[in-house]
C-alpha positions in Angstrom: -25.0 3.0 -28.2 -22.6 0.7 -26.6 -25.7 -0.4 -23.8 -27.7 -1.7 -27.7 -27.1 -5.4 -28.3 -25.5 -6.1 -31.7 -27.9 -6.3 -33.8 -29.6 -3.3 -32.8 -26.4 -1.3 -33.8 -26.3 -3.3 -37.1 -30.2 -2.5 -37.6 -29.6 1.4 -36.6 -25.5 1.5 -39.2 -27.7 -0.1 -41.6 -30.6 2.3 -41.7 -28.0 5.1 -41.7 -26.1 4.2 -44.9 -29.8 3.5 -46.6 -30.7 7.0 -45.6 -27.3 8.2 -47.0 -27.4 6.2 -49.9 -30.9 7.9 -50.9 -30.0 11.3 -49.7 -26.8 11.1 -52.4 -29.3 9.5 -54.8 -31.6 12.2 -55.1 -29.5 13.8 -57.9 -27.3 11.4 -60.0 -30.0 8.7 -60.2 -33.5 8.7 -61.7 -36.9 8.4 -60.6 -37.0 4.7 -61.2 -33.2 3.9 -60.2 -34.8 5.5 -56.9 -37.6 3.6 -57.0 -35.5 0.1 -56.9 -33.3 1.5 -54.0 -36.5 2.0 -52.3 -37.5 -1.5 -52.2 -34.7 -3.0 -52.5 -32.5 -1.3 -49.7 -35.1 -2.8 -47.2 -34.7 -6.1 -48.0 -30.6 -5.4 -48.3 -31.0 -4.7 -44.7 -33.0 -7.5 -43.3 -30.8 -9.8 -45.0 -27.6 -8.7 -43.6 -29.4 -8.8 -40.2 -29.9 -12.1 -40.8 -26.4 -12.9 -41.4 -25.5 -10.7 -38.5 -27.4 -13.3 -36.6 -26.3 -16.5 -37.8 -22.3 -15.3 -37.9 -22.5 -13.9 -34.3 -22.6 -17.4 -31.9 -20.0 -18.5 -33.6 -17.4 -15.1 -33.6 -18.6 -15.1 -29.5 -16.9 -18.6 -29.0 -13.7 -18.2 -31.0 -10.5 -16.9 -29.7 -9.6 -13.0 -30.2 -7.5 -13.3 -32.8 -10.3 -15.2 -34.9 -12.4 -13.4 -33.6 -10.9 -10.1 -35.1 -10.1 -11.7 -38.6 -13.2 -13.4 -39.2 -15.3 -9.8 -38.4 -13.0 -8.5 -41.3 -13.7 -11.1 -43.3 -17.2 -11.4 -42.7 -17.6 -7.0 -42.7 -15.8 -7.8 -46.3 -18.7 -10.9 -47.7 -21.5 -8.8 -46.5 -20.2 -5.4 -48.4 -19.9 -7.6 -51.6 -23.2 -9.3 -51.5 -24.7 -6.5 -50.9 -22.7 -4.6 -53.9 -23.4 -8.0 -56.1 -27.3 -7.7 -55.0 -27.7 -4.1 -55.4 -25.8 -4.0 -58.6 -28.2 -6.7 -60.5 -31.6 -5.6 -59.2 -30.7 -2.0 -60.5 -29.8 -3.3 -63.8 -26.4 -2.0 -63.4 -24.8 -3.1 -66.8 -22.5 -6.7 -66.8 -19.7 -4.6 -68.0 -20.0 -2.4 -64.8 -20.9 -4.7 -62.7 -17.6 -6.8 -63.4 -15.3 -3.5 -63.3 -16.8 -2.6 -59.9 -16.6 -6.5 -58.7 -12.8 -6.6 -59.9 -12.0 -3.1 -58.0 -13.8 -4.1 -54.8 -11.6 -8.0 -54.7 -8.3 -5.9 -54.3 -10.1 -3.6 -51.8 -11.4 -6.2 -49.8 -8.0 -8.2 -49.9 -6.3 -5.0 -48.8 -8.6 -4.4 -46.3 -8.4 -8.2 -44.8 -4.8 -7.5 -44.7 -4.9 -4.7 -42.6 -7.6 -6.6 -40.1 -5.2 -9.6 -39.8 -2.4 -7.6 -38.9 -4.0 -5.2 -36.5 -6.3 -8.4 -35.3 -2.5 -9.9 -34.3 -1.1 -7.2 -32.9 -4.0 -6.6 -30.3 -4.1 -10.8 -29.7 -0.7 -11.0 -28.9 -1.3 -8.0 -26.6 -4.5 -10.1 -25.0 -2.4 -12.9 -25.4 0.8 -11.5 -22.8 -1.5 -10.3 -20.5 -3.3 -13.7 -20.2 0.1 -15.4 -19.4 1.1 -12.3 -16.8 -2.4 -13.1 -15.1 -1.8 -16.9 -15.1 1.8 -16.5 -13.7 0.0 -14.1 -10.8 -2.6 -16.6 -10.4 -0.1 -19.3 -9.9 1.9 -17.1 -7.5 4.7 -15.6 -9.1 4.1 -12.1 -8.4 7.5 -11.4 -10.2 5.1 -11.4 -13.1 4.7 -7.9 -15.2 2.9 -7.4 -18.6 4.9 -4.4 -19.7 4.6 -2.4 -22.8 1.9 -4.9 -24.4 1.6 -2.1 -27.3 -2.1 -3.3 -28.0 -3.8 0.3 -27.9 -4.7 3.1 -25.2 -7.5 0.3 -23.6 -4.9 -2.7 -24.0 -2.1 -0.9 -22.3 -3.8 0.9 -19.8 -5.2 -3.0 -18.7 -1.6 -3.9 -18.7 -0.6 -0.9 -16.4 -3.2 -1.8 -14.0 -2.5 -5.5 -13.7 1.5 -4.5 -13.6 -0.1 -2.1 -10.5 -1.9 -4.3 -8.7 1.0 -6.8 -9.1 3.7 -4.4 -7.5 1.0 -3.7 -4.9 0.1 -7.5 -4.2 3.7 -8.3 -4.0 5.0 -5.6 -1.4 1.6 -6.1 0.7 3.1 -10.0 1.0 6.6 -8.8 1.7 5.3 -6.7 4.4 3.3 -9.5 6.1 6.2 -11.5 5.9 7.7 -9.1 7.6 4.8 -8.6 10.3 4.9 -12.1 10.7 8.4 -12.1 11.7 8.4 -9.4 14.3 4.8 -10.8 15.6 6.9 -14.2 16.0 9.9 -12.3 17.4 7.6 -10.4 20.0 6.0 -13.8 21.1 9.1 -15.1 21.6 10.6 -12.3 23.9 7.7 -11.6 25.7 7.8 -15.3 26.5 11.8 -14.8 28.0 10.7 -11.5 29.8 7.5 -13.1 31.0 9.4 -16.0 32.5 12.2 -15.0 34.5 10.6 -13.0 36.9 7.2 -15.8 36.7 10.2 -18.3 37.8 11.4 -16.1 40.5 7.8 -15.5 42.6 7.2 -19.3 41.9 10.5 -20.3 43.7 9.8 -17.7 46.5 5.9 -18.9 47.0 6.9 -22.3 47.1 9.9 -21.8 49.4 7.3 -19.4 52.2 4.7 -22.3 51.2 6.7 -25.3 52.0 8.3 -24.1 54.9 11.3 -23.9 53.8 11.6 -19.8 54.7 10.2 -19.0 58.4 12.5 -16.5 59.7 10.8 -13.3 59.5 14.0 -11.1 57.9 13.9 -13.9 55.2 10.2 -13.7 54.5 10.3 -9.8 54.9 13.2 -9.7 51.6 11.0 -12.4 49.7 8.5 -10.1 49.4 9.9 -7.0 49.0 11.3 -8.8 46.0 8.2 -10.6 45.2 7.0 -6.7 44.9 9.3 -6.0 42.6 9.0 -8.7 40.3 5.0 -8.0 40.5 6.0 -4.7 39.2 8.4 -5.7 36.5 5.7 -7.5 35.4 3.1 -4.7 35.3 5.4 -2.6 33.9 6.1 -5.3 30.8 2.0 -5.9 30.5 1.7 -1.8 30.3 4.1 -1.4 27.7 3.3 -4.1 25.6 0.1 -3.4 25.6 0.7 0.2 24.7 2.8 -0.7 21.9 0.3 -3.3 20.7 -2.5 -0.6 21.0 -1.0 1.9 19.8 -3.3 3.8 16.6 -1.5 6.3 14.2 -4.8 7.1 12.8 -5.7 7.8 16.0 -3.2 10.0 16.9 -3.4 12.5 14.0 -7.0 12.5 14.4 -6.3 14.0 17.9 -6.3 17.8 18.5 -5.0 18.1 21.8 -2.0 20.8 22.5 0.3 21.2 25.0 3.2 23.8 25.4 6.6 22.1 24.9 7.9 23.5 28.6 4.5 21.9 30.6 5.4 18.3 28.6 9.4 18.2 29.2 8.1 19.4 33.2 5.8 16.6 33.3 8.4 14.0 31.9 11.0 15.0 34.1 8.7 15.2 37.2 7.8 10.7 36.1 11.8 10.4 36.7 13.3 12.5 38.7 13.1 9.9 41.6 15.3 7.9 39.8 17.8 10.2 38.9 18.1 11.7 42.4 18.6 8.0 43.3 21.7 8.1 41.2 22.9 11.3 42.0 22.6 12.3 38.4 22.3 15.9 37.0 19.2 16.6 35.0 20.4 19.7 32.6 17.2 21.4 31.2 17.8 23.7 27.7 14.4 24.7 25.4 16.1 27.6 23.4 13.3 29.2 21.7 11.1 26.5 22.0 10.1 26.7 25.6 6.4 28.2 24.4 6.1 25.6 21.4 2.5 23.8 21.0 3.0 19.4 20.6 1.0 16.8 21.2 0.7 16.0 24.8 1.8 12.3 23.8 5.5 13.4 22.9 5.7 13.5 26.9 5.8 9.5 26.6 8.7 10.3 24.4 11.0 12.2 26.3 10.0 10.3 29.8 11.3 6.6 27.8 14.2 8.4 26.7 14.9 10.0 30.2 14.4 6.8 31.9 16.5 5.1 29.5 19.6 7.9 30.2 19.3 7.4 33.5 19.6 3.5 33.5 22.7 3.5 31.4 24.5 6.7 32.9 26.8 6.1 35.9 26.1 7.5 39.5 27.0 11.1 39.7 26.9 11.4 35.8 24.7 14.4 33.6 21.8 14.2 31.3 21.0 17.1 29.1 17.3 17.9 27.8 17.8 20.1 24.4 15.1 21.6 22.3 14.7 24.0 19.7 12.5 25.2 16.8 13.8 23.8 13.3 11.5 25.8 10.6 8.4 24.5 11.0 9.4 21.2 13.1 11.2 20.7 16.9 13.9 19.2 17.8 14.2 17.5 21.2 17.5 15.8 22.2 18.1 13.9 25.7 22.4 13.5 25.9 23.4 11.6 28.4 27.3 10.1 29.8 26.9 6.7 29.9 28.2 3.7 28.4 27.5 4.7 24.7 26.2 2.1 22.4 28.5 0.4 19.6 28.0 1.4 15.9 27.0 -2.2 15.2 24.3 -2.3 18.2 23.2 1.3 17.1 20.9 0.6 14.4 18.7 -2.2 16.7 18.2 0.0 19.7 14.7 0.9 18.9 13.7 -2.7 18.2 11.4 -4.4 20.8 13.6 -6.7 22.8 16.6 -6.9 21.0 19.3 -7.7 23.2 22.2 -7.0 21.5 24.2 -4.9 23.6 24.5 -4.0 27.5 21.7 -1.8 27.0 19.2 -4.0 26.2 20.6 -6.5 28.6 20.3 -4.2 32.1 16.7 -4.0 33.8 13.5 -2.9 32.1 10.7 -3.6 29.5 12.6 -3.8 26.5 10.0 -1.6 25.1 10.9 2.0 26.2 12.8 3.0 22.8 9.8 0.8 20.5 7.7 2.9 22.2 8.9 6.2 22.1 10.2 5.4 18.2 6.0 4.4 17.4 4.5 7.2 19.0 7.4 9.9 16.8 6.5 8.5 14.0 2.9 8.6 14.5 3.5 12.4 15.2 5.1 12.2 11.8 8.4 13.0 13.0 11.5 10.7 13.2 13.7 9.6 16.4 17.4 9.2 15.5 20.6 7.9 18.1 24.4 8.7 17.5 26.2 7.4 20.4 30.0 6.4 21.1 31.0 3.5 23.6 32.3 4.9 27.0 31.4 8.9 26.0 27.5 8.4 26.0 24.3 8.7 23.7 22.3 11.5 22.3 18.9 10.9 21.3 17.3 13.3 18.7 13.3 13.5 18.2 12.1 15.8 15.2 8.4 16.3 15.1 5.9 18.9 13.3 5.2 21.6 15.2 1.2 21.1 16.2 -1.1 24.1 15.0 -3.3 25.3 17.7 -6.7 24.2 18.6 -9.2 25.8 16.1 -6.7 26.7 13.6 
């Protein structure tokens, strides 16, 4: 019924009651009270279609609030023009015609009572929202419509605006906030990019110009040209990484790999450097030696060696702990290095930040950002505790990965 245009539903209520009203007849009145209602019911209805008609433009272009009082009033008029109509062409007596007329102007006063009151209620209701909407519209998203206590249909409009608010307004904080790292991540990449640019410059020119000739000279320019060239390959592959990098991706893969093959395989990307330092490489998988991950955690635990190994003295130990926790792993790499103050601590996993003598020795800058995005894409976390002068210890906690075909 509610895909029928207006009058349509009028025409079809209308029919109804004159169906009703001769069904209920039948008995009470006689045959030629029956007869009457039989011609004249017809012509009832056609009439108060034609009202119907005219009324209608002009309730469509009020406000809601006239809108709702003037259908009362005008449901009212038509009920006692109808009675008034019906009442005379069945030669209802004056007496009983007044008697019913008197009853029906307290009913309909009653009734128009109750319409206004309910017809504010749900306008003030239509009313809030419009002034939340406007305020959203003009960009405070502080904006809420609350309890608007207008009905199920009202208030379930005002939940949904009040949703879409809370959604609109943390979807802007968080591009602020993407904004700000993007323009934080320009702006380092643009110090890391430039050092070692201004270095090979320097040495190019000085070979170019003549200015180096001796073959010794020449022979430490580029070995350190080299090394430069590599810090900068290095940078490119990690940003790029980090930039790259696809959650969706990564819990859409179904790769395994036994805990003991990835730790092997990260130890194997850095044990040159640790040799170089003399340090100790400590190796401890508990009960999780024969544990299934995804082969990316490798990344993980090789930035976090790496990282132990730049900030640990010569001759110093790093530990490599693991263990099953329920249905996760822990990983841990301790190391016995410099340790990290409790202020610097919470910014260690931040892309660049140099705010302590870690992030201020040689490397990317993007070891920890990377090996913090791809634990949390594992849906695990990646935690430090660390004290200056007594070393770090670096805890990963990931799901343990079902096996293939599970």
């Amino acid at each position: 019924m509610n895909r029928l245009p207006p009058l349509g539903i009028a025409a079809i209520l209308a029919t109804l009651g004159a169906i009703g009203t001769l069904a209920l007849g039948l008995g009470p009145l006689s045959d030629k009270e029956m007869e009457h209602l039989l011609v004249m019911l017809p012509i009832a209805i056609i009439a108060t279609l034609a009202a119907t008609a005219l009324v209608l433009p002009t309730l469509r272009r009020a406000s809601l609030r006239v809108r709702l009082v003037g259908i009362a009033l005008f449901a009212t008029a038509i009920s006692l023009a109808n009675l008034i109509a019906l009442s005379a062409l069945m030669l209802v007596s004056e007496h009983d015609a007044i008697q019913v007329a008197i009853l029906f102007i307290y009913s309909a006063a009653a009734g128009s009572g109750a319409a206004i009151a309910t017809a504010r209620a749900s306008s003030d209701a239509v009313e809030r929202l419009d002034q939340t909407a406007r305020r959203l519209a003009e960009g405070d998203l502080s904006a809420r419509a609350g309890d608007v206590d207008g009905g199920p249909e009202l208030d379930a409009l005002a939940t949904t605006l009040d949703d879409m608010a809370m959604r609109l307004d943390a979807s802007l904080v968080r591009e602020r906030q993407i904004e700000s790292q993007r323009q934080d991540l320009i702006t380092a990449v643009s110090h890391d990019l430039r050092t070692p640019l201004a270095g090979l410059r320097a040495m190019i020119e000085a070979i170019e110009d003549g200015v180096v000739e001796d073959p010794i000279t020449i022979r430490r320019y580029v070995g350190e040209m080299r090394g430069a060239v590599n810090s900068l390959v290095s940078l490119v592959d990690d940003l790029f990484e980090l930039v790259q990098l696809d959650a969706g991706a990564i819990e859409a893969e179904v790769e395994r790999a036994r805990l003991t093959d990835v730790v092997t395989a990260a130890i194997a990307a850095c044990d040159a450097q640790a040799a170089e330092k003399g340090l100790v490489l400590e190796l401890s998988l508990s009960d999780a030696e024969g544990a299934l991950t995804s082969p990316r955690l490798t990344r993980v635990v090789q930035n976090l060696l790496t990282n132990a190994i730049r900030h640990t003295p010569a001759d110093g130990t790093i530990s490599i702990e693991a263990r099953r926790a329920g249905d996760d792993l822990e990983l841990a790499v301790r190391d016995s290095g410099e340790g990290i103050s409790p202020d610097a601590a919470p910014h260690v996993f931040e892309p660049f930040w140099r705010g302590d003598v870690a992030r201020a020795s040689e490397g990317t800058g993007l070891g920890l950002a990377l090996a913090k995005r791809i634990t949390e894409a594992l849906g695990g976390t990646i935690s430090v505790e660390s004290e200056p002068a007594r070393g770090s210890r670096f805890s990963v906690l990931v799901p343990q990965a079902m096996p293939k075909g599970s």
